[in-house]
C-alpha positions as a Markdown table, in Angstrom:
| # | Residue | x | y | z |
|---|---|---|---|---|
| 1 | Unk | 7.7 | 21.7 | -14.7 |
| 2 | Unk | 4.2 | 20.4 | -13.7 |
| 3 | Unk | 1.9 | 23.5 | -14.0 |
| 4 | Unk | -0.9 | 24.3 | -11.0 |
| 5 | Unk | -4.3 | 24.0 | -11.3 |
| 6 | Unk | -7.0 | 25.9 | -9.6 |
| 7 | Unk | -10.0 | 24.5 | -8.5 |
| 8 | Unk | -13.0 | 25.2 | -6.3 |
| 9 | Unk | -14.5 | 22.5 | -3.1 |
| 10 | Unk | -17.4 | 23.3 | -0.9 |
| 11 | Unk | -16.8 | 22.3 | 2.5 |
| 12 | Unk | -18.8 | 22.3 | 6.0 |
| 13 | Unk | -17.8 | 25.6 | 7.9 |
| 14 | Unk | -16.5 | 23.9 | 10.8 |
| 15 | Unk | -14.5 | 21.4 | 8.7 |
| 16 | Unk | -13.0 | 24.9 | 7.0 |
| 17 | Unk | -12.4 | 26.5 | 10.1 |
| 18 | Unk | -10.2 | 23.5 | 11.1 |
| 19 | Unk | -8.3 | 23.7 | 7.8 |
| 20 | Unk | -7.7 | 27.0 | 8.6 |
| 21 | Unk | -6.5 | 26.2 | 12.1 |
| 22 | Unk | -4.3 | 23.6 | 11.0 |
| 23 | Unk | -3.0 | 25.2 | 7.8 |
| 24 | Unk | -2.2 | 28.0 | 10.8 |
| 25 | Unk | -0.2 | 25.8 | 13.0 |
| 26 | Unk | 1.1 | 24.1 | 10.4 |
| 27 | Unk | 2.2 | 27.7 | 8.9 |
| 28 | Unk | 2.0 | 26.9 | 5.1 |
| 29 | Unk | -0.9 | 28.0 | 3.4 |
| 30 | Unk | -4.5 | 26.7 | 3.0 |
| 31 | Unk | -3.6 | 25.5 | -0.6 |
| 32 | Unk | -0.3 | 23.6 | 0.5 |
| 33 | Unk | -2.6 | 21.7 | 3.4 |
| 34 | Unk | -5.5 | 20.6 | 1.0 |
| 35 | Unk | -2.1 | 19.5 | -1.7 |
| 36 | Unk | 0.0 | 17.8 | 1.2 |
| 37 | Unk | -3.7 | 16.2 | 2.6 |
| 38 | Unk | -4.7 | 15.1 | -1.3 |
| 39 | Unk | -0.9 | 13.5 | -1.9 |
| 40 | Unk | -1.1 | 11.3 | 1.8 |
| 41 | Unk | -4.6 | 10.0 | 0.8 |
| 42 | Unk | -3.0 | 9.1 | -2.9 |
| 43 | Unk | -0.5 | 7.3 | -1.1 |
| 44 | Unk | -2.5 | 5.5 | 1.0 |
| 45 | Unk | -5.2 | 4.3 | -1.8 |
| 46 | Unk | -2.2 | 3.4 | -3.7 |
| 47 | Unk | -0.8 | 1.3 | -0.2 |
| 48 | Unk | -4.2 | -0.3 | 0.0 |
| 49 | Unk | -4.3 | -1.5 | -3.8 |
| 50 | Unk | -1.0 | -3.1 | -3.4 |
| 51 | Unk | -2.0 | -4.7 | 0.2 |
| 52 | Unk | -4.8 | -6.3 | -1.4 |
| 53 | Unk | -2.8 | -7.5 | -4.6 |
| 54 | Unk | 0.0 | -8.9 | -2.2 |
| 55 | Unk | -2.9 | -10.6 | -0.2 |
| 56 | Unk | -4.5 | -12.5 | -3.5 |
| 57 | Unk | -1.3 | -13.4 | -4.8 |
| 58 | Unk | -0.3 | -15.3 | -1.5 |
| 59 | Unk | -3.6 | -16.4 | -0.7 |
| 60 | Unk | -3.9 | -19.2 | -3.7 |
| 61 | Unk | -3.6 | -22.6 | -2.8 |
| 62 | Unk | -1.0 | -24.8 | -5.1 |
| 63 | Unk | -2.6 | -26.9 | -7.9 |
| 64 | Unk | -2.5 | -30.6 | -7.6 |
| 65 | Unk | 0.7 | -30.1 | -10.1 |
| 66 | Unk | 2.1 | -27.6 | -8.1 |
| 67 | Unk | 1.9 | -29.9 | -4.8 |
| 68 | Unk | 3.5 | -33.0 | -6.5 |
| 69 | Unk | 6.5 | -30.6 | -7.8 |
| 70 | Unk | 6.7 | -29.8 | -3.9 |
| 71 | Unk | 6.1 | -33.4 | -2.9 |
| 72 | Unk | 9.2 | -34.2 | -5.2 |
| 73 | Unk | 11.4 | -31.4 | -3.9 |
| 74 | Unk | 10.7 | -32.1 | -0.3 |
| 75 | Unk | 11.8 | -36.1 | -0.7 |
| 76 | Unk | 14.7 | -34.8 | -2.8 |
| 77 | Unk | 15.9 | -32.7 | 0.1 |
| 78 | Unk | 15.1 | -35.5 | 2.8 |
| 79 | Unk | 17.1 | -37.8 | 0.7 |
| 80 | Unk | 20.0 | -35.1 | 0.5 |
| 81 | Unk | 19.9 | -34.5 | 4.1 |
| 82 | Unk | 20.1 | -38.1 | 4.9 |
| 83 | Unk | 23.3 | -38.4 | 3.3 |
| 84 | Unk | 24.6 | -35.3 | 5.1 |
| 85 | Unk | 26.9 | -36.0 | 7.9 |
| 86 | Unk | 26.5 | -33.2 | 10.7 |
């Protein structure tokens, strides 16, 4: 079982007076709304790292080797195609 941690943050007072409100309307305590509030901008850093790793990964170019191996495959599959009847 994880154990808690306390901790301490300075604020604005109007930024704590809308914690409050929405910890209010949300009915779970000021604690549980700074937790649930911490945990979504985790998630979303964590989104955003992946986002960008997906968007290197597709954004290389194929090597000169890497276009001939695709030059070959796509004449191998226009030559197998040719001999298809439909």
């Amino acid at each position: 079982m994880a154990t808690n941690v306390k901790t301490a943050i300075s604020m604005h007072e109007d930024l704590f007076r809308q914690v409050n409100m929405m910890a209010k309307e949300l009915k779970v305590s000021r604690s549980k709304l700074f937790v649930l509030a911490v945990q979504d901008f985790i998630k979303k850093q964590e989104s955003q790292k992946m986002l960008a790793q997906i968007n290197k990964a597709c954004s290389d170019s194929p090597d000169a080797e890497e276009q001939k191996i695709q030059e070959r495959m796509h004449k191998k599959h226009r030559d197998n195609l040719g001999n298809e009847t439909w």
